[in-house]
C-alpha positions in Angstrom: -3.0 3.9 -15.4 -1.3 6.5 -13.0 2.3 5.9 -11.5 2.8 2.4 -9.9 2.4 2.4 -6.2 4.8 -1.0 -6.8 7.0 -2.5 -9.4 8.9 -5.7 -10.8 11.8 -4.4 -9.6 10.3 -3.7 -6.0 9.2 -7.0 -5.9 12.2 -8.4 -6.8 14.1 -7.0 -4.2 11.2 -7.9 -1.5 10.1 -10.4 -1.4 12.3 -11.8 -3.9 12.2 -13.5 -7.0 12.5 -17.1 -5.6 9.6 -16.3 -3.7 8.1 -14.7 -6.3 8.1 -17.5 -9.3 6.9 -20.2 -6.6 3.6 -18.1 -5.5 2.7 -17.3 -9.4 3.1 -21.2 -10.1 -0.4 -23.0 -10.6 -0.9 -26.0 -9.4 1.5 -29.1 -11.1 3.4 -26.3 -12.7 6.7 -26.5 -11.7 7.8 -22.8 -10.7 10.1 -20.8 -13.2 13.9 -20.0 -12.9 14.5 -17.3 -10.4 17.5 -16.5 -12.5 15.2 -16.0 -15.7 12.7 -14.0 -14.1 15.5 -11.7 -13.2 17.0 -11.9 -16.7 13.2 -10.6 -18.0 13.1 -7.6 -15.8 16.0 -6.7 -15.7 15.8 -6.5 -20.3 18.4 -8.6 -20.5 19.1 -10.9 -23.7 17.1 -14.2 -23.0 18.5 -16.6 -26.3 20.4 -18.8 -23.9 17.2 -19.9 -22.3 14.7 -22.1 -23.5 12.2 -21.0 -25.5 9.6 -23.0 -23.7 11.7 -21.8 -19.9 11.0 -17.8 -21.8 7.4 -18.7 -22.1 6.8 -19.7 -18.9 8.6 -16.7 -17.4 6.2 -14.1 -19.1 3.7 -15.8 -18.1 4.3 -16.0 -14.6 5.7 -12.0 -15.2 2.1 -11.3 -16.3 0.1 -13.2 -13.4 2.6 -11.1 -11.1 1.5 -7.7 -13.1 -2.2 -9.1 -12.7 -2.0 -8.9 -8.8 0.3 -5.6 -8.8 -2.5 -4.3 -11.0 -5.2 -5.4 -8.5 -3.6 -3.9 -5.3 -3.7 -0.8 -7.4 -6.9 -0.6 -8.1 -8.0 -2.0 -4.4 -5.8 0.9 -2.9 -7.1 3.2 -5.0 -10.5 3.1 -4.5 -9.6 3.7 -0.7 -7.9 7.2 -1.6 -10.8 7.4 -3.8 -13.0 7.3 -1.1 -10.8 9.8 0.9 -11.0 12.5 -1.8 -7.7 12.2 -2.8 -7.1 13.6 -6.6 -5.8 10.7 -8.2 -3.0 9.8 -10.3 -0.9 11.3 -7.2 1.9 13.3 -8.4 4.6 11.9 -5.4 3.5 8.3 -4.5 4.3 8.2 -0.2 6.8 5.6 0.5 4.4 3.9 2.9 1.8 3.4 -0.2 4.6 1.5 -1.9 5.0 -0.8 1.5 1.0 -1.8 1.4 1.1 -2.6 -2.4 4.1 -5.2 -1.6 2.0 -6.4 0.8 -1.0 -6.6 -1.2 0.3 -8.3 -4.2 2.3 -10.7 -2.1 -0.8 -11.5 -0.4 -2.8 -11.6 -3.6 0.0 -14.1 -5.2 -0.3 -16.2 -2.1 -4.0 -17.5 -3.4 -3.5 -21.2 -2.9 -1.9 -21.0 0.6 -3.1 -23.3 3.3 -2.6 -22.0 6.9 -3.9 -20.7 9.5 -5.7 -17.4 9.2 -4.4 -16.0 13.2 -1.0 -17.0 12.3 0.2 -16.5 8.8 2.1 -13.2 8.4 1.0 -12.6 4.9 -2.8 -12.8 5.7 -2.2 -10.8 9.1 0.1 -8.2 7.2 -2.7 -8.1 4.5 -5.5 -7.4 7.3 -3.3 -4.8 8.8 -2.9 -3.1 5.9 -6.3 -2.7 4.9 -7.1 -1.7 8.1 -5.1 1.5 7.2 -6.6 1.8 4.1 -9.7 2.4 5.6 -8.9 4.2 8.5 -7.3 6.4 5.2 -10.5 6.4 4.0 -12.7 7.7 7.1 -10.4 9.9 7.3 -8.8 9.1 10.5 -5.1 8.7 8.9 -3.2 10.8 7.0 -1.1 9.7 3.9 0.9 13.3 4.3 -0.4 14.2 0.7 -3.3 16.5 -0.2 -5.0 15.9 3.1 -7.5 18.7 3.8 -7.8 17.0 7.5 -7.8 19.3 10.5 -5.0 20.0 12.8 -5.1 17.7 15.7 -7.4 19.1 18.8 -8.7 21.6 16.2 -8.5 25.7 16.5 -7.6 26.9 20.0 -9.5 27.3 22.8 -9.2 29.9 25.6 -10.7 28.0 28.9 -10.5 29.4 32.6 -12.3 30.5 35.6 -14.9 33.1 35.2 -13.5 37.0 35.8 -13.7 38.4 39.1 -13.3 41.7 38.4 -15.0 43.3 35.0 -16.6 46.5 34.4 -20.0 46.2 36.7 -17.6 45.0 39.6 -15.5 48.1 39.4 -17.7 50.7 38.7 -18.0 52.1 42.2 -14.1 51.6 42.7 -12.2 54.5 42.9 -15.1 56.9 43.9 
């Protein structure tokens, strides 16, 4: 797999880890220590905890890499689609923002709301409204775009000439 467009560690700064261990949950599961989750990223020595606690944390630390890996591969087929020569070599800041919202989204699978006003389904829309507007070519990610400068090459436009060569060839006699 190319570079990441998002990481544990993004994740765990946005939208948290709280957040994070409640939405990888499944149902009657009760959700997994923040604290631990953090411990787990992070490499940190885990023997205090529970072996069962440990368990549960990888777990939910592979359904979260399950939905990271799925907003890659959705975003990538959009710069796919775009032409973009893929792994990219600098990942744009922005593509890291859409991926959070992606997997957040994607880790969100059992939420009941309304559709007009959740933010994570409107956020997720908006983003993939992007992506394809990415992939018509209609937006530019700033990286190995081949689109054309704005209002294209210039353009000379005026009246027509008054005076040319015809006009002026009895002047002067």
């Amino acid at each position: 797999m190319s570079a990441a467009y998002i990481t544990l560690l993004n994740l765990a700064e946005r939208p948290g880890l709280v957040e994070l261990s409640q939405s990888v949950a499944q149902d009657g599961e009760i959700p997994c220590d923040s604290k631990l989750l953090e411990t787990i990223i992070n490499n940190q020595d885990t023997s205090a905890w529970p072996f069962d606690d440990v368990t549960n944390a990888n777990v939910a630390i592979l359904r979260i890499n399950e939905a990271i890996d799925d907003a890659h591969a959705e975003i990538e087929g959009f710069l796919r689609q775009r032409g973009h020569k893929l792994p990219l070599v600098k990942i744009p800041r922005l593509l890291t923002d859409w991926a959070r919202v992606m997997v957040r989204y994607k880790l969100h699978r059992n939420r009941v709301s309304d559709e007009k006003s959740d933010p994570i389904v409107r956020d997720y829309k908006q983003v993939l409204g992007f992506l394809k507007l990415v992939a018509d070519g209609k937006y530019s990610l700033g990286i190995d775009d081949a689109m054309p400068i704005a209002g294209g090459a210039p353009q000379h436009v005026g009246p027509q000439r008054v005076f040319d060569m015809n006009s002026l060839k009895d002047f002067g006699r």
